[in-house]
py3Dmol code that shows the C-alpha trace and the ligand (Angstrom):
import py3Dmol

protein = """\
ATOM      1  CA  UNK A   1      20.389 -10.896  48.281  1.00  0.00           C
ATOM      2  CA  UNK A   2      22.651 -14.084  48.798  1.00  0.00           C
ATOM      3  CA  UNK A   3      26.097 -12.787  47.879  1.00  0.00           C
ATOM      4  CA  UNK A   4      28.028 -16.284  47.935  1.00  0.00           C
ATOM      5  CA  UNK A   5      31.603 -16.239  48.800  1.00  0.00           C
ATOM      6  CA  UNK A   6      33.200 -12.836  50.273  1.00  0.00           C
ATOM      7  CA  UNK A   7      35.042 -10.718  48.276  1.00  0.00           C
ATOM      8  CA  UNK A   8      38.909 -10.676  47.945  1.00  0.00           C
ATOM      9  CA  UNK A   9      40.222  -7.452  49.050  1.00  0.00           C
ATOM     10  CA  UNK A  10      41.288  -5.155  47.586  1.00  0.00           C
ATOM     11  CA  UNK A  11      39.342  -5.294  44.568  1.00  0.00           C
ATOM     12  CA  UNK A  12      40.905  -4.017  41.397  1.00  0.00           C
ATOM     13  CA  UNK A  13      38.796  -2.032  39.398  1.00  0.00           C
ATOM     14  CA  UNK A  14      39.151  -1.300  35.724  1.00  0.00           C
ATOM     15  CA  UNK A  15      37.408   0.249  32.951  1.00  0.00           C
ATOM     16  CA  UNK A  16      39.110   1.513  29.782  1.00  0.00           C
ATOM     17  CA  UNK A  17      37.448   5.087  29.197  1.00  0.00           C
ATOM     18  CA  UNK A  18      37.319   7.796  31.995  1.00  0.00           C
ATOM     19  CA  UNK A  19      33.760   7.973  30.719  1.00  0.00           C
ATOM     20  CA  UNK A  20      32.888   4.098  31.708  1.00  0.00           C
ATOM     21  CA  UNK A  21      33.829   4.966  35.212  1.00  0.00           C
ATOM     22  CA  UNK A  22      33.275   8.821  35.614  1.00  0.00           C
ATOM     23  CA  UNK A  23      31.096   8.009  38.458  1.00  0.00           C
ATOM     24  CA  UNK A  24      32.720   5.454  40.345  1.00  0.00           C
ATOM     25  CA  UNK A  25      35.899   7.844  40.176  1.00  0.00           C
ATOM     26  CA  UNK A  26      33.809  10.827  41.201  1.00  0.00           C
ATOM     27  CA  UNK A  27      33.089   8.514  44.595  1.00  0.00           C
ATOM     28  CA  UNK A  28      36.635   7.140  45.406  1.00  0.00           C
ATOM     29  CA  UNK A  29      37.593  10.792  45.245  1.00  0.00           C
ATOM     30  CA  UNK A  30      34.874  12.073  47.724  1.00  0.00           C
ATOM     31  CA  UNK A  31      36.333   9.948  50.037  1.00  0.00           C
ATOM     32  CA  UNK A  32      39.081  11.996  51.808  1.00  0.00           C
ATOM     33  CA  UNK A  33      41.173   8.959  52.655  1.00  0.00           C
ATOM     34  CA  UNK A  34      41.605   7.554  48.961  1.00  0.00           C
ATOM     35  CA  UNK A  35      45.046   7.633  47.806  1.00  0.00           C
ATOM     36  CA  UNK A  36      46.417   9.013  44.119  1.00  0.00           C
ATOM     37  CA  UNK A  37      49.494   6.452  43.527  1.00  0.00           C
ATOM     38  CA  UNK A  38      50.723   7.449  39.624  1.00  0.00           C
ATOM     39  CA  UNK A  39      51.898   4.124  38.038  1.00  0.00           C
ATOM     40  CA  UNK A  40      53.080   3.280  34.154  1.00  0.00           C
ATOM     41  CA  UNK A  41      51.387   6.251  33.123  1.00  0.00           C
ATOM     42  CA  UNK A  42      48.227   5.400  35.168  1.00  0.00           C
ATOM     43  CA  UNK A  43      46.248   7.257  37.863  1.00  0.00           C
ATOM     44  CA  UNK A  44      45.159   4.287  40.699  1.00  0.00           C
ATOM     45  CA  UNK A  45      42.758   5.596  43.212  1.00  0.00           C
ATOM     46  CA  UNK A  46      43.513   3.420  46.060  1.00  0.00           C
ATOM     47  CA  UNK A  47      40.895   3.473  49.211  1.00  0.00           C
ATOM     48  CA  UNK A  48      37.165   2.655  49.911  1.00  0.00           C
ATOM     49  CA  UNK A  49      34.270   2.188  47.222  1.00  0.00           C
ATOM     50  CA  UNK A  50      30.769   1.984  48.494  1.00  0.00           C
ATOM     51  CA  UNK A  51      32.942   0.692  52.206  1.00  0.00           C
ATOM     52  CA  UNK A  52      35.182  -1.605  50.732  1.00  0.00           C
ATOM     53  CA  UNK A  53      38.600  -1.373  49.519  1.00  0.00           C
ATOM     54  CA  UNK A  54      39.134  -1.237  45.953  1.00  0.00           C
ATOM     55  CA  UNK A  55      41.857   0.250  43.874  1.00  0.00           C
ATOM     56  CA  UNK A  56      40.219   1.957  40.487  1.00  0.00           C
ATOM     57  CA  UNK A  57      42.200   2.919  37.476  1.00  0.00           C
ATOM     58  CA  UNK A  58      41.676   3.267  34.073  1.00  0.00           C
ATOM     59  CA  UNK A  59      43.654   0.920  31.653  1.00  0.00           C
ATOM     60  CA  UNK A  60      43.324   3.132  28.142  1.00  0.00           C
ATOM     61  CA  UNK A  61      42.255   1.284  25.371  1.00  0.00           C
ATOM     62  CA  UNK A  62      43.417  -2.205  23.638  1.00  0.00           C
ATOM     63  CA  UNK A  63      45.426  -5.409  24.895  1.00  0.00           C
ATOM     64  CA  UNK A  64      48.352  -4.534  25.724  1.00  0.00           C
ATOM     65  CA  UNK A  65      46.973  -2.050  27.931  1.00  0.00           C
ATOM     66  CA  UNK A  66      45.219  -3.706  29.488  1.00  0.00           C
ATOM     67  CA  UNK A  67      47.776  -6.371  30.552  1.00  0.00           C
ATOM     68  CA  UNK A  68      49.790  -3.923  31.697  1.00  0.00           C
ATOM     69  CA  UNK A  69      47.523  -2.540  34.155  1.00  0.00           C
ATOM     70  CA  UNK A  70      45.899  -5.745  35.485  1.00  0.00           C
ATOM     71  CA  UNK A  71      49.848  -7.007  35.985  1.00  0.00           C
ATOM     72  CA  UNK A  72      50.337  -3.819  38.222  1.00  0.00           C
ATOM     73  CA  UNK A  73      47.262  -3.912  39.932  1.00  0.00           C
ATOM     74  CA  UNK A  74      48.518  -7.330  40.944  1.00  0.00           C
ATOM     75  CA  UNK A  75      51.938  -6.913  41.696  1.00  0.00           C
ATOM     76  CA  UNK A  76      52.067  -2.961  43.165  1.00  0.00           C
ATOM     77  CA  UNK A  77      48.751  -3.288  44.903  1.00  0.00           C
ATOM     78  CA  UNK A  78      47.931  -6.723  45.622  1.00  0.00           C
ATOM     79  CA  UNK A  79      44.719  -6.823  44.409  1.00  0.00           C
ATOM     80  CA  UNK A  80      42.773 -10.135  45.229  1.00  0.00           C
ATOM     81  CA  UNK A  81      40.720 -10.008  42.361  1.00  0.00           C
ATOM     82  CA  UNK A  82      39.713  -8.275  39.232  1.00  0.00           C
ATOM     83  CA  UNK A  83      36.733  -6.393  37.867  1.00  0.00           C
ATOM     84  CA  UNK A  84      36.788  -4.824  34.222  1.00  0.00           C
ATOM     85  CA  UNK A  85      33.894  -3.100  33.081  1.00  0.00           C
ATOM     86  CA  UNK A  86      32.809  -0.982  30.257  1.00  0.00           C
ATOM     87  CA  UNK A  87      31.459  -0.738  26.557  1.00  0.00           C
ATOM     88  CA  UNK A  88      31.513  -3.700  24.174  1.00  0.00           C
ATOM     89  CA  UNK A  89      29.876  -4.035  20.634  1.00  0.00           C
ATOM     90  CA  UNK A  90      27.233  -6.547  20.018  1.00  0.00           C
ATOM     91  CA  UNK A  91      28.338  -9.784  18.107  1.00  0.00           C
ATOM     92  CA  UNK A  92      25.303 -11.618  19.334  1.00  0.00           C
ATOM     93  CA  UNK A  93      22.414 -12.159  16.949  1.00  0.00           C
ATOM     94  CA  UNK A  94      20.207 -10.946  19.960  1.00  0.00           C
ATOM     95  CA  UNK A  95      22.327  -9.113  21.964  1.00  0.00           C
ATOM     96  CA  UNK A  96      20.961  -5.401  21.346  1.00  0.00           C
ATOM     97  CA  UNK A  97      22.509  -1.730  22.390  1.00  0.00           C
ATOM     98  CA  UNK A  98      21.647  -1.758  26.144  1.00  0.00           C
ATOM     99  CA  UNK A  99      21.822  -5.475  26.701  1.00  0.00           C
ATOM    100  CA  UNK A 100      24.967  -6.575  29.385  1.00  0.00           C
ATOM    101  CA  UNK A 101      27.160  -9.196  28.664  1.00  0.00           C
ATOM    102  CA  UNK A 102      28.939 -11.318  31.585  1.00  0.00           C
ATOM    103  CA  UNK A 103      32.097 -12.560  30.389  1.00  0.00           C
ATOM    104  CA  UNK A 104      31.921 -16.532  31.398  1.00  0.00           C
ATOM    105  CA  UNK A 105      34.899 -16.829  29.144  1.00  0.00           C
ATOM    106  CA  UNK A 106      37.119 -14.707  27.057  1.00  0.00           C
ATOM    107  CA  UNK A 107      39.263 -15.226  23.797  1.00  0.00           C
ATOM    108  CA  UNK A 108      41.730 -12.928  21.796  1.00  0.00           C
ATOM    109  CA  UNK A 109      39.864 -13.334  18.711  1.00  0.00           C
ATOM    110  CA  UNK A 110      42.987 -11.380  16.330  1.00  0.00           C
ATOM    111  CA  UNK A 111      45.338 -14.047  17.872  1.00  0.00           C
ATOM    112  CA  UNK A 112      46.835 -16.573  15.605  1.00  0.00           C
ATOM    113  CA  UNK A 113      49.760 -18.060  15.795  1.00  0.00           C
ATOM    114  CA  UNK A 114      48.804 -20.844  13.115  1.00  0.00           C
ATOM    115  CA  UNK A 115      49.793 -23.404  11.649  1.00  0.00           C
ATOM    116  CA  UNK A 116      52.451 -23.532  14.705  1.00  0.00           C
ATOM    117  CA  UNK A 117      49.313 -23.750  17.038  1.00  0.00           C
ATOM    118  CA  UNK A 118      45.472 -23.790  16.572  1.00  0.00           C
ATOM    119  CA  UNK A 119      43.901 -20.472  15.696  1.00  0.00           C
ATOM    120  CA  UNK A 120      43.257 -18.325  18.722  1.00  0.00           C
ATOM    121  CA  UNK A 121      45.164 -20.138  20.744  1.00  0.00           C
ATOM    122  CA  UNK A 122      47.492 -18.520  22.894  1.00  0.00           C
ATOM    123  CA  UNK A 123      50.763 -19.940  22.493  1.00  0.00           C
ATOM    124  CA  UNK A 124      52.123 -22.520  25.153  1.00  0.00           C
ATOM    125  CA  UNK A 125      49.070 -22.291  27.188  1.00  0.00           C
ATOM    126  CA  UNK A 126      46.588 -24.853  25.458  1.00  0.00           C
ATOM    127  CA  UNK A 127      44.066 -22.116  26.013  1.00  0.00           C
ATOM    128  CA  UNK A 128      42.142 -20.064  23.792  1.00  0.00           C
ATOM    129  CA  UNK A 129      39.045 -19.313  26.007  1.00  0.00           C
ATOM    130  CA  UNK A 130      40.088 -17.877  29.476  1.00  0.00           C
ATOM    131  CA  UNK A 131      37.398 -18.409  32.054  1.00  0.00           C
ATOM    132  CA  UNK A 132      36.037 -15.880  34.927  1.00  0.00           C
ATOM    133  CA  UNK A 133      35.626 -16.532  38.323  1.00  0.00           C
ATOM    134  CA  UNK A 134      32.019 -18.470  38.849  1.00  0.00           C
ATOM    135  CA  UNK A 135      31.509 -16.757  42.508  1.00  0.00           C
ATOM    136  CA  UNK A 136      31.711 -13.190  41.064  1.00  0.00           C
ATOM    137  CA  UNK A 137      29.693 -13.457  38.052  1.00  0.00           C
ATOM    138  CA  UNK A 138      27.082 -14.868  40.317  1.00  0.00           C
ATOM    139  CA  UNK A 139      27.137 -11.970  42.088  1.00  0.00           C
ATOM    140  CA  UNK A 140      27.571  -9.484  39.250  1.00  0.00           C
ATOM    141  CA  UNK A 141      24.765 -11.417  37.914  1.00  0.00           C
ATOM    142  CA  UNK A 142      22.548 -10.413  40.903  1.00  0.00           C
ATOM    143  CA  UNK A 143      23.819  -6.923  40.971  1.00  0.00           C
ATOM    144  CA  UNK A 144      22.893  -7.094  37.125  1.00  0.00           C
ATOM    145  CA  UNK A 145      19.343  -7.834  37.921  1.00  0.00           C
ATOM    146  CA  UNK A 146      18.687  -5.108  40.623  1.00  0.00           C
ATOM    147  CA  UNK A 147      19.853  -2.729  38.338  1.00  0.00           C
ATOM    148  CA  UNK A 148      17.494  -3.916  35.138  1.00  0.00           C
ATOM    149  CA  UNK A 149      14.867  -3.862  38.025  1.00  0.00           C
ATOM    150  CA  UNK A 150      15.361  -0.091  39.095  1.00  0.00           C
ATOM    151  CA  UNK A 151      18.627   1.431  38.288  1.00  0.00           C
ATOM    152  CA  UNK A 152      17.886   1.496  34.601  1.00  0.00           C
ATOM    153  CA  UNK A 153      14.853   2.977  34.716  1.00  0.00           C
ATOM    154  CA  UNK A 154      16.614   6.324  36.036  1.00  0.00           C
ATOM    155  CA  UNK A 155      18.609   7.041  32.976  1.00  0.00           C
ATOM    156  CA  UNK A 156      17.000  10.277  31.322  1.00  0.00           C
ATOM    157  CA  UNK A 157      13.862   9.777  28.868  1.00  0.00           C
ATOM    158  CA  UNK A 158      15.991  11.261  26.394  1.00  0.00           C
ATOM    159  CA  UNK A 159      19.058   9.040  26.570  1.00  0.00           C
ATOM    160  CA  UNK A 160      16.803   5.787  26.360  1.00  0.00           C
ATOM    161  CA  UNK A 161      15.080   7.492  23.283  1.00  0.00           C
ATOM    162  CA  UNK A 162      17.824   9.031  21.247  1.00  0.00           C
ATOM    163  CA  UNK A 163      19.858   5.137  21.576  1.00  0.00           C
ATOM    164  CA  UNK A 164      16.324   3.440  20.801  1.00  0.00           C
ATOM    165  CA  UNK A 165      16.943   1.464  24.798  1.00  0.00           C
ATOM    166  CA  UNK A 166      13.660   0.300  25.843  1.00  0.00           C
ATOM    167  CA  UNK A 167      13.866  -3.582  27.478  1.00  0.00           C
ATOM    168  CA  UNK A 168      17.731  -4.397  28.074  1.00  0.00           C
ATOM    169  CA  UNK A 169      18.135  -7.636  28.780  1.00  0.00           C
ATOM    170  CA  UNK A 170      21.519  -9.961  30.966  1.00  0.00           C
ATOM    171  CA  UNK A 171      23.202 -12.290  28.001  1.00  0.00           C
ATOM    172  CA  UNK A 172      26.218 -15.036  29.638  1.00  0.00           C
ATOM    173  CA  UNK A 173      28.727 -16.191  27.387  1.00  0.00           C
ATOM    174  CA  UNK A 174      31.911 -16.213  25.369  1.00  0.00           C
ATOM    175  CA  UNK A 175      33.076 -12.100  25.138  1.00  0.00           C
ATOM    176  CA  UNK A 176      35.790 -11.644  22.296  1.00  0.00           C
ATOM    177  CA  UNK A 177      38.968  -8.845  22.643  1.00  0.00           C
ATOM    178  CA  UNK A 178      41.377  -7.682  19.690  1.00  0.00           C
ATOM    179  CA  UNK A 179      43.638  -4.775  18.729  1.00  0.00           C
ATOM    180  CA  UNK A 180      40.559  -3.451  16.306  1.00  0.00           C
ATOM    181  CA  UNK A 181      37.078  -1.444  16.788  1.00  0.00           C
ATOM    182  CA  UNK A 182      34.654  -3.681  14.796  1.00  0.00           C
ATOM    183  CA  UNK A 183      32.697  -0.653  12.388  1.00  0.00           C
ATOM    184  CA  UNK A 184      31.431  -2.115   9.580  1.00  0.00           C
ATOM    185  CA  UNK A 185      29.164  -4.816   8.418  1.00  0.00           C
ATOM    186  CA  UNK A 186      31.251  -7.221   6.810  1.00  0.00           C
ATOM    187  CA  UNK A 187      33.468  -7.349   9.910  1.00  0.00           C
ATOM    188  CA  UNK A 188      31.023  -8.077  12.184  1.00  0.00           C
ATOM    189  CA  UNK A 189      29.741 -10.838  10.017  1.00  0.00           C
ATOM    190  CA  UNK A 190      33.206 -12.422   9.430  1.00  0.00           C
ATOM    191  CA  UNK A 191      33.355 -12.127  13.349  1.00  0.00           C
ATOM    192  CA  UNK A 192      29.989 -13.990  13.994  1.00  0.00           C
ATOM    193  CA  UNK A 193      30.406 -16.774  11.086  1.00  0.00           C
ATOM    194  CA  UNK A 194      34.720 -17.188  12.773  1.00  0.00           C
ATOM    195  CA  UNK A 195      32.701 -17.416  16.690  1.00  0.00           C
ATOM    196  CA  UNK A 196      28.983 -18.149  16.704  1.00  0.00           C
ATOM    197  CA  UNK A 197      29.258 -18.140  20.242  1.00  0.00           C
ATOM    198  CA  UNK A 198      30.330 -14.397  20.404  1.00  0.00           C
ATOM    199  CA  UNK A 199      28.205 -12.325  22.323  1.00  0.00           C
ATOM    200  CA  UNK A 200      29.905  -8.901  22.714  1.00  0.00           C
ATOM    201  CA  UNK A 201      33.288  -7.388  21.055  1.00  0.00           C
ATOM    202  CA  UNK A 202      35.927  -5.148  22.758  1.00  0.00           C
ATOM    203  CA  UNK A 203      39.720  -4.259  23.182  1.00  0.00           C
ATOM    204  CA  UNK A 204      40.841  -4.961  26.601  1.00  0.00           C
ATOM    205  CA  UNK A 205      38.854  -8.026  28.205  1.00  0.00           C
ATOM    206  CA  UNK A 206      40.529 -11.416  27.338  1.00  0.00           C
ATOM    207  CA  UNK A 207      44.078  -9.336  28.418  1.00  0.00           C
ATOM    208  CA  UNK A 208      42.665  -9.257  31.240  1.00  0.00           C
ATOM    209  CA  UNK A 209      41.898 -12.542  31.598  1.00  0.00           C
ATOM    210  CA  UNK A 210      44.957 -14.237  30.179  1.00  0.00           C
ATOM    211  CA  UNK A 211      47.121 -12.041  33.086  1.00  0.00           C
ATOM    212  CA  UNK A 212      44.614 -13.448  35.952  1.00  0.00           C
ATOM    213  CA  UNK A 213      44.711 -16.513  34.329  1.00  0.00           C
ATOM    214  CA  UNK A 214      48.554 -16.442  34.641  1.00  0.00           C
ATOM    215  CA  UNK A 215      48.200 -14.831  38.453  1.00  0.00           C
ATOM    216  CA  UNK A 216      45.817 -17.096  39.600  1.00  0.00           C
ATOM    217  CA  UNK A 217      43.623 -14.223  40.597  1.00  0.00           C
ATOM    218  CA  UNK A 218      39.983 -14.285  39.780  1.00  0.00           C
ATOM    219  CA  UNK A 219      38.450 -12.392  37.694  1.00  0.00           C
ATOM    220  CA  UNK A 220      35.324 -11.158  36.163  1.00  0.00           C
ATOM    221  CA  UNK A 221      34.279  -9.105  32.911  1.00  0.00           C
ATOM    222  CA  UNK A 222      30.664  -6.708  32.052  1.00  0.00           C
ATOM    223  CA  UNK A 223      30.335  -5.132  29.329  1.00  0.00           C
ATOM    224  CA  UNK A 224      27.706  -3.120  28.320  1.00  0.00           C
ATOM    225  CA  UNK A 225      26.622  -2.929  24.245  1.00  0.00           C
ATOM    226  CA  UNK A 226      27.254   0.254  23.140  1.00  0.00           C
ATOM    227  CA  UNK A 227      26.947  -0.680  19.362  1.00  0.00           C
ATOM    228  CA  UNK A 228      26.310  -3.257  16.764  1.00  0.00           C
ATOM    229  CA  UNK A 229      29.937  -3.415  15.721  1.00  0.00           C
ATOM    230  CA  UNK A 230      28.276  -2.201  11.737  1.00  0.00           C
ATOM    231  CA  UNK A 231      28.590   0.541  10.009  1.00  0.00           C
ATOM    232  CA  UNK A 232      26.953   3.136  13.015  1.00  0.00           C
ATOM    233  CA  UNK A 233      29.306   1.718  15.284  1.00  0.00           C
ATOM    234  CA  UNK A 234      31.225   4.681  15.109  1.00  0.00           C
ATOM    235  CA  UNK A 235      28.287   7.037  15.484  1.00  0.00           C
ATOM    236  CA  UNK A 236      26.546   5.163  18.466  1.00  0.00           C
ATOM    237  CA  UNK A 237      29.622   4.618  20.468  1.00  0.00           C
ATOM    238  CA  UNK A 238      30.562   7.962  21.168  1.00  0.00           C
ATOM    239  CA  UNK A 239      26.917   8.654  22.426  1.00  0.00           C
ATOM    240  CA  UNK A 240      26.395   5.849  24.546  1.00  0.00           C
ATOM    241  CA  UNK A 241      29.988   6.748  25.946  1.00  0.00           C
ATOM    242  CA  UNK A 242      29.171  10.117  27.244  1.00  0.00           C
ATOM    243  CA  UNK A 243      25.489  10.003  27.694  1.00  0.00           C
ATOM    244  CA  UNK A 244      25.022   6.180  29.335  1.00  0.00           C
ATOM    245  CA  UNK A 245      28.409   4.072  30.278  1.00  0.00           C
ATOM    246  CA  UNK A 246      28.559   5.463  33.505  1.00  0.00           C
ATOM    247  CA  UNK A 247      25.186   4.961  34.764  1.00  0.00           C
ATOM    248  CA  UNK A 248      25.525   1.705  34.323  1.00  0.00           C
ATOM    249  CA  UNK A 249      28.930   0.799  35.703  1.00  0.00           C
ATOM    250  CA  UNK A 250      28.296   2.847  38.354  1.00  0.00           C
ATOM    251  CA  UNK A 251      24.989   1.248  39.800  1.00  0.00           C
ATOM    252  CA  UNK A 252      26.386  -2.333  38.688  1.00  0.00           C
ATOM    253  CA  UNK A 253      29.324  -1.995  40.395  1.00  0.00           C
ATOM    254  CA  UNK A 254      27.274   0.022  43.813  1.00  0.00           C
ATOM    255  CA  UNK A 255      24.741  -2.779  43.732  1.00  0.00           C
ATOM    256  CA  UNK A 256      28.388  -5.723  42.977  1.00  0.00           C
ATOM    257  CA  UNK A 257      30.093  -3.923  46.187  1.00  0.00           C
ATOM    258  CA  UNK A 258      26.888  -3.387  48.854  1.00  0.00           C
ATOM    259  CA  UNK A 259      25.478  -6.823  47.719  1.00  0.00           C
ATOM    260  CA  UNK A 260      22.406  -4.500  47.530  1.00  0.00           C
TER     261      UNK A 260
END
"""
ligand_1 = """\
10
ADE
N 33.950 -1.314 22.200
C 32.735 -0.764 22.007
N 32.313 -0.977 20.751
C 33.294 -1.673 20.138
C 33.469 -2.176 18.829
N 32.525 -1.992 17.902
N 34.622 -2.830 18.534
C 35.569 -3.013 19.473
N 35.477 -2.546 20.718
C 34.333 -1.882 21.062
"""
view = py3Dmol.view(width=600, height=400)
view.addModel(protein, "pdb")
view.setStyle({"model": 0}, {"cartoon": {"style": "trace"}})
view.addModel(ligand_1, "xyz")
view.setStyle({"model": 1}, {"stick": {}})
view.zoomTo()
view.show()
């Protein structure tokens, strides 16, 4: 597989949940040379993933948690780029539980500081939509693609069943973030009518963003639907937490790191 530009080492790692990266943490720790550094609160794992250097941690759940953790991950370990990934909910009129969403841009869709600036916007930046790095959603795009191919066919019969996952499909686009879990109809559908262009709903990714943004350091953002952001969202999420998140950040991110 072409892989484009090299990789910026180390690579920070993020997800939010300790079960979006259960198995990518289970790895850094099998290798005896990864480090435990305790920072803010937060456990880095600092050493080799899949042969490369990567520092993993696990930001917690919303915005502000988010920035927090990609600004140390830049400052206290240097990180040359970013990587979030995780569980979103669908905004999407076709994105479906099991679909992935690459983050070509993000926005803070609770943000608004208006009439003093437009709606969304975040203040003094002229920005509302924070881009990701081209070269590694190219090749988080590829990495996407081997695992629809054959990764995804490993998850158990019963998993795919029980969260109705037959055909996932790759969606690019415009990924929204906000202090709120989406759970009901009406929200969702004030979401969609606010940002057509919304593919996929979360807590932590346009944080992430805005602080790279800010750093210069590239970044890049998957998510994985876990939920239609209605009124199962609550129900759905938890499964596809435990039972399916980690399967697929784990082969993603093998398949992102190997180039394989
Ligand atoms: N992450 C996963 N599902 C979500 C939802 N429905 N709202 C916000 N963040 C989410």
């Amino acid at each position: 597989m072409s892989t484009g530009q090299p990789l910026a080492d180390p690579l920070g790692l993020v997800a939010a949940l300790a079960q979006e990266a259960a198995g990518l943490i289970a790895e850094m720790r099998a290798e005896a040379r990864t480090e435990l550094v305790r920072a803010g609160g937060r456990d880095f794992h600092v050493g080799q993933l899949f042969g490369r250097p990567c520092v993993l941690t696990l930001a917690r759940i919303g915005k502000v948690a988010a920035a927090t953790t990609a600004t140390a991950l830049i400052h206290r370990f240097d990180v040359g780029a970013i990587l979030f990934t995780g569980v979103a909910g669908g905004a999407g009129q076709h994105v479906r539980v099991g679909d992935i969403v690459l983050g070509e841009t993000l926005l803070q869709h609770d943000l608004d500081a208006s009439p003093i600036f437009p709606r969304w916007e975040v203040p003094l930046s002229g920005l509302s939509r924070f881009a990701t790095d081209p070269a590694l959603s190219e090749r988080l795009e590829q990495a996407v693609a081997g695992f629809l191919a054959e990764d995804f066919l490993r998850l158990p019969e019963t998993s795919r069943a029980r969260l109705g996952l037959t055909r996932p499909a790759l969606h690019k686009g415009l990924i929204v973030s906000g202090d709120r879990f989406v759970n009901g109809h009406a929200a969702v559908a004030q979401l969609r009518a606010d940002l057509p262009d919304a593919l996929a709903i979360e807590m932590e990714g346009a944080a992430v963003a805005q602080v790279c943004h800010d750093y210069g350091v590239p970044c890049a953002v998957i998510r994985t639907i876990s939920d239609a952001a209605d009124d199962s969202a609550h129900i759905d999420f938890p499964v596809f937490l435990s039972e399916v998140a980690s399967h697929y950040s784990y082969a993603i991110v093998r398949r992102f790191l190997t180039g394989g």
